[in-house]
Residue frames relative to the residue before (quaternion, step in Angstrom):
aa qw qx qy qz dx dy dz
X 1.0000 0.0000 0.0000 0.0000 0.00 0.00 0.00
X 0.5685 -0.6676 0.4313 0.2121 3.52 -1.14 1.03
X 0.3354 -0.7780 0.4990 0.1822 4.21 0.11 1.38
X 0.8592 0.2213 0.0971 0.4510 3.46 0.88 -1.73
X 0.3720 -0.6911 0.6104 0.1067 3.07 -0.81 1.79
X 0.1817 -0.7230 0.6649 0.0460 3.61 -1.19 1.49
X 0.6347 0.6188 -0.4053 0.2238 3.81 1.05 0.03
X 0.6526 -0.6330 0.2710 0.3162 3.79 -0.55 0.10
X 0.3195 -0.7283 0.5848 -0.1599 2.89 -0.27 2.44
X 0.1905 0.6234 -0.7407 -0.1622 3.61 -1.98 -0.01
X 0.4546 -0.6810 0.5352 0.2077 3.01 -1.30 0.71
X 0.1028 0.7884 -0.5983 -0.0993 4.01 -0.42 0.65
X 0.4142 -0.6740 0.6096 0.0502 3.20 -1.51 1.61
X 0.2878 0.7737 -0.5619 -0.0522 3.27 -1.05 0.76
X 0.4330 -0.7009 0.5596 0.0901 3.20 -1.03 1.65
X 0.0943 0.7441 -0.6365 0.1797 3.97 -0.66 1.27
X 0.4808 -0.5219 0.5662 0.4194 3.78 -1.19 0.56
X 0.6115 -0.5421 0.4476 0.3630 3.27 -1.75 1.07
X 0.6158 0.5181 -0.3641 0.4689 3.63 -1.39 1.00
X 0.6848 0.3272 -0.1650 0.6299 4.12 1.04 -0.72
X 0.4638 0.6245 -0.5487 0.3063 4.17 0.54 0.09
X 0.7427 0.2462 -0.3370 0.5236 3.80 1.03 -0.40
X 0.4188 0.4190 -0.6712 0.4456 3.68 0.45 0.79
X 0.5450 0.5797 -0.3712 0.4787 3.98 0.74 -1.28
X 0.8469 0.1034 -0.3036 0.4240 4.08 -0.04 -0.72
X 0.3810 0.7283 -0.5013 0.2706 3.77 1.08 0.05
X 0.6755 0.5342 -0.1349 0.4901 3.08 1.14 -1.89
X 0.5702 0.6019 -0.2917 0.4771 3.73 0.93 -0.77
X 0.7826 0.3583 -0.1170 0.4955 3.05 0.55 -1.14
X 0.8461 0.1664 -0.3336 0.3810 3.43 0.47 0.04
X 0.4855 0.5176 -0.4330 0.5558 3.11 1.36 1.79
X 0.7204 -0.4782 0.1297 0.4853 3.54 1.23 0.97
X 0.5361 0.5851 -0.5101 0.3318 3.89 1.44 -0.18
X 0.3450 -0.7347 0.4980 0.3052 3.75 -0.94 0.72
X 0.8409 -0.1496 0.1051 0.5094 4.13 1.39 0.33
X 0.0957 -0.9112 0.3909 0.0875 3.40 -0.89 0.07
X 0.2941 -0.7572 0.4675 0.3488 3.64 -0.79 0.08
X 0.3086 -0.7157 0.6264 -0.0161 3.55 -1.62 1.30
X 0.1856 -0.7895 0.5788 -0.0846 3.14 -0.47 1.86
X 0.2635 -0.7160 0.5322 0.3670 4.00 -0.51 0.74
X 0.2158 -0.6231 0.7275 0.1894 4.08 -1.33 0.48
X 0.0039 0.5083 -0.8113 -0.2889 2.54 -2.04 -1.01
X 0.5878 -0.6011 0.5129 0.1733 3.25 -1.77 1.04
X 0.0312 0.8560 -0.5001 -0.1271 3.26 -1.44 0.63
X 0.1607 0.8940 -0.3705 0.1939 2.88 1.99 0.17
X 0.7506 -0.3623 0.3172 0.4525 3.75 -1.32 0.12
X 0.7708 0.3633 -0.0328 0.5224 3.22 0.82 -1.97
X 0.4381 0.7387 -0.4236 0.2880 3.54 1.16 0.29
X 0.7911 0.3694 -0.1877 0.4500 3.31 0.78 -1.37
X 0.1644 -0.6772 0.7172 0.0061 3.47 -1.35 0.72
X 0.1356 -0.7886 0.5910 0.1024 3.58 -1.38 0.73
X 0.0440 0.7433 -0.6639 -0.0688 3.68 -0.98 0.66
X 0.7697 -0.0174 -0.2006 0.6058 3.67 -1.23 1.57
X 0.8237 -0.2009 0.3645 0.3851 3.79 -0.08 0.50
X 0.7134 0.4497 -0.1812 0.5061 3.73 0.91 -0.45
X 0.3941 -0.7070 0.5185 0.2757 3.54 -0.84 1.65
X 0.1463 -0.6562 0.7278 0.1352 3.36 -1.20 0.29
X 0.2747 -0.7707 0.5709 -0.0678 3.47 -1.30 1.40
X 0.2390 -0.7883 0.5323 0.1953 3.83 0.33 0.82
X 0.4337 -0.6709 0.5756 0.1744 3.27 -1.42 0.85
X 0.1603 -0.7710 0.6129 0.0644 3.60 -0.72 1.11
X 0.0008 0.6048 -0.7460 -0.2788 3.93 -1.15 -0.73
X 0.5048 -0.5390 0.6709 0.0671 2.64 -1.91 1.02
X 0.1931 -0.8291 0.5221 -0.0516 3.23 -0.97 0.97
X 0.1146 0.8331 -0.5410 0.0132 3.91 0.26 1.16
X 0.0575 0.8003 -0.5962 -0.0264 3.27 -0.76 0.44
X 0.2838 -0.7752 0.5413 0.1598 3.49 -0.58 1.11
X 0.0035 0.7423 -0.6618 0.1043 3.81 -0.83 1.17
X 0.5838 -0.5860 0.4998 0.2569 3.23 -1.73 0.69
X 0.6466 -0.6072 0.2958 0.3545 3.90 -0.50 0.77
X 0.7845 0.4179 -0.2758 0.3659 3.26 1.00 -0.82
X 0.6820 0.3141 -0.3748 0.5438 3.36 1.90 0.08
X 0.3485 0.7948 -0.4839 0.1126 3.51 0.48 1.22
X 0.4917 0.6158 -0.3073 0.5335 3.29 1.74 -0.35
X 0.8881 0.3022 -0.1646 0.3046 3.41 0.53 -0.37
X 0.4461 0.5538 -0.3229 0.6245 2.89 2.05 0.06
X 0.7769 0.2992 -0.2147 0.5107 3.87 0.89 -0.39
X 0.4195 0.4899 -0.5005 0.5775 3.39 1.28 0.75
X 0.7386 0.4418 -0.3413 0.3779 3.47 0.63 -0.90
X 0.6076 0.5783 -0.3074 0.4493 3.48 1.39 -0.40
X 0.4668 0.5021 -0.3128 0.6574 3.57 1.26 -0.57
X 0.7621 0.3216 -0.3883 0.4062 3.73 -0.50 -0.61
X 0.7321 0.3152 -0.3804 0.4690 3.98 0.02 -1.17
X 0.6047 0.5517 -0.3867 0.4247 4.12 0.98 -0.93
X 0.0541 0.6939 -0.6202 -0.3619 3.94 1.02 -1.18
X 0.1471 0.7500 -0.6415 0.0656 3.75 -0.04 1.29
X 0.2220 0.5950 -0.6187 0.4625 3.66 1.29 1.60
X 0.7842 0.3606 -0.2960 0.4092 3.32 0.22 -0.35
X 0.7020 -0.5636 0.3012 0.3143 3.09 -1.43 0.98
X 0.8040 0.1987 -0.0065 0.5604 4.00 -0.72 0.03
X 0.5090 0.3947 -0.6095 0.4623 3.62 0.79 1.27
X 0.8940 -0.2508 0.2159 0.3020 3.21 -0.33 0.13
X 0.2011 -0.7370 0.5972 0.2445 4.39 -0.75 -0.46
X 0.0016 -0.7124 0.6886 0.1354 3.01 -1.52 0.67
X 0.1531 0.7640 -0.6262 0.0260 3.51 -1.10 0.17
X 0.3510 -0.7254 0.5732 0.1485 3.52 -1.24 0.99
X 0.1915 -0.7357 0.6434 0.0900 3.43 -2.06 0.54
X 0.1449 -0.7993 0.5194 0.2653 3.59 -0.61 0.75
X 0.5534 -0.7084 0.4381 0.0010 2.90 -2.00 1.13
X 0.1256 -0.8477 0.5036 0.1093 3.48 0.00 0.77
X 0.8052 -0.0825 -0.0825 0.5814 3.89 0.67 0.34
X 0.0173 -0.7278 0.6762 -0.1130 3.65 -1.00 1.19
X 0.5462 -0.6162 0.5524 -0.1300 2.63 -1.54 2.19
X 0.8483 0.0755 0.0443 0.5222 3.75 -1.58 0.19
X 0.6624 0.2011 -0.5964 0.4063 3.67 -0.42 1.11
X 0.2457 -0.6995 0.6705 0.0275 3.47 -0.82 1.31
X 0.2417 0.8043 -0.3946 0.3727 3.82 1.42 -0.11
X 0.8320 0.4220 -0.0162 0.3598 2.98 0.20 -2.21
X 0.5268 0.4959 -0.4953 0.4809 3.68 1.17 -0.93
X 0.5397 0.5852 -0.4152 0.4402 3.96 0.37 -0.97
X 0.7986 0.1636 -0.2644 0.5153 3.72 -0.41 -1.09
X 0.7619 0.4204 -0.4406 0.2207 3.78 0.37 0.02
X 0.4922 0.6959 -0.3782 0.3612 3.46 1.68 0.25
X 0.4525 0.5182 -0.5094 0.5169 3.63 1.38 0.68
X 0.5758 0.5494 -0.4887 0.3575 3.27 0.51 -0.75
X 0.6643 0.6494 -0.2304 0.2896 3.51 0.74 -1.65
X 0.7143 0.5172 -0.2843 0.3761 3.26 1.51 -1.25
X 0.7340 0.5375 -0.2280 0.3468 3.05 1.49 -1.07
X 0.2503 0.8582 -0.1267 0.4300 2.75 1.94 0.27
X 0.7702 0.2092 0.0004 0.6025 3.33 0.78 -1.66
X 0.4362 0.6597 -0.3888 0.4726 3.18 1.86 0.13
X 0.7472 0.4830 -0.2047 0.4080 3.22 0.91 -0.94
X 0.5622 0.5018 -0.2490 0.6085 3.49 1.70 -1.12
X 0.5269 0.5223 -0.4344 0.5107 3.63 0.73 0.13
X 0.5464 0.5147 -0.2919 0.5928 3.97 0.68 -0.95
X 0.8374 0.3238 -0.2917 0.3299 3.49 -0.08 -0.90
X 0.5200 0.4648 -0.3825 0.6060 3.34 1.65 -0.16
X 0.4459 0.6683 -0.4130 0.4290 3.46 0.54 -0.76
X 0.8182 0.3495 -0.0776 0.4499 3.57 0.10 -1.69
X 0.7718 0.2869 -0.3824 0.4194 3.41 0.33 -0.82
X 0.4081 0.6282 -0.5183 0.4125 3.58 1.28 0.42
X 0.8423 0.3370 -0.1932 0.3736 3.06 0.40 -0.85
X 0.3293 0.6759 -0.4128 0.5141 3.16 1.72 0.52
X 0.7249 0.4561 -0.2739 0.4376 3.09 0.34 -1.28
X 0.6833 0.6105 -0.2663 0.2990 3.14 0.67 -1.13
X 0.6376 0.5312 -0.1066 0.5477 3.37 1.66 -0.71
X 0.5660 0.4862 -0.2468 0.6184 3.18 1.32 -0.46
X 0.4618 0.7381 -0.2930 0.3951 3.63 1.08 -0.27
X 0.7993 0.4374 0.0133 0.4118 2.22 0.17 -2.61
X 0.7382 0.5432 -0.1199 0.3815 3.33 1.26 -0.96
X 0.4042 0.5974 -0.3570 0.5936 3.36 2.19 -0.06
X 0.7714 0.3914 -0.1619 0.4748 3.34 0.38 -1.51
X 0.7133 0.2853 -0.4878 0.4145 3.52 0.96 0.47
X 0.6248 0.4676 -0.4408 0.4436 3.33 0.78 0.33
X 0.5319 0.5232 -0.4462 0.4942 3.64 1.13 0.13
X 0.7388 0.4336 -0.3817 0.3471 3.23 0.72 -0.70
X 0.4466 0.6900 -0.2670 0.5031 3.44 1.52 -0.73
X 0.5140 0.4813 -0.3534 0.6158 4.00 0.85 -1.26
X 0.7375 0.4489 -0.2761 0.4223 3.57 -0.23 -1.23
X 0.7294 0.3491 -0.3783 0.4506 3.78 0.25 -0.82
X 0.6793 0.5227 -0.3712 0.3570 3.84 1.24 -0.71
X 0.5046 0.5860 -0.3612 0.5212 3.75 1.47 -0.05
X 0.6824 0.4523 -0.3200 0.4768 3.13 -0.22 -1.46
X 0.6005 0.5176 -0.3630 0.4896 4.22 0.84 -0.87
X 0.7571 0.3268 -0.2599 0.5024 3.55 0.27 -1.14
């Protein structure tokens, strides 16, 4: 059985104050992600730290990974920006990485074996055609042989 997926993954990270990780997989999910993992943080950003009596206070964040197929990464991280409004200043970041080989989701081999069919669907067309290429190319010897033949028999 195949371990490692070689097909074209990104990985999108979003960083939210603890308490906003299920707006972050709601939106995911209902833009084609099949789930994520939620890591606790804490912030250190400029605007992160706050002090009470002398004492830094560090906000808790969660990290938000969520593994998605490349072609639905634009829209799975638009949708995370809208319900998060991470337009605005001090909600939160997303940003995405692409993946060149993913491990341990046996999930995916399942939703990518349509892909495969439509696949040999397609390698089926291309036989399909260059049959019938050929076949024309045939048809098109044997009319120019027969032609050769009608221009002798003339002369």
């Amino acid at each position: 059985m195949k371990l490692i997926l070689k097909q074209k993954f990104s990985l999108i990270i979003t960083v939210v104050d603890n308490g906003f990780s299920e707006t972050v997989v709601n939106a995911s999910r209902e833009n084609g992600a099949e789930g994520a993992t939620i890591i606790k943080a804490r912030g250190t950003g400029v605007h992160e730290t706050d002090s009470v009596l002398g004492v830094v206070i560090q906000p808790e964040k969660e990290v938000v990974l969520t593994l998605i197929k490349k072609q639905d990464r634009k829209r799975v991280m638009s949708a995370i920006v809208k319900a998060n409004k991470l337009n605005q200043q001090g909600q939160g970041i997303c940003f995405s990485l692409p993946l060149e080989e993913v491990a341990g989701v046996a999930h995916l081999f399942q939703l990518l074996k349509p892909q495969k069919k439509k696949l040999t669907k397609n390698k089926n067309k291309k036989t399909n055609n260059s049959n019938k290429e050929n076949k024309i190319e045939e048809q098109q010897k044997v009319e120019n042989k027969e032609q050769e033949n009608k221009n002798e028999n003339t002369n």
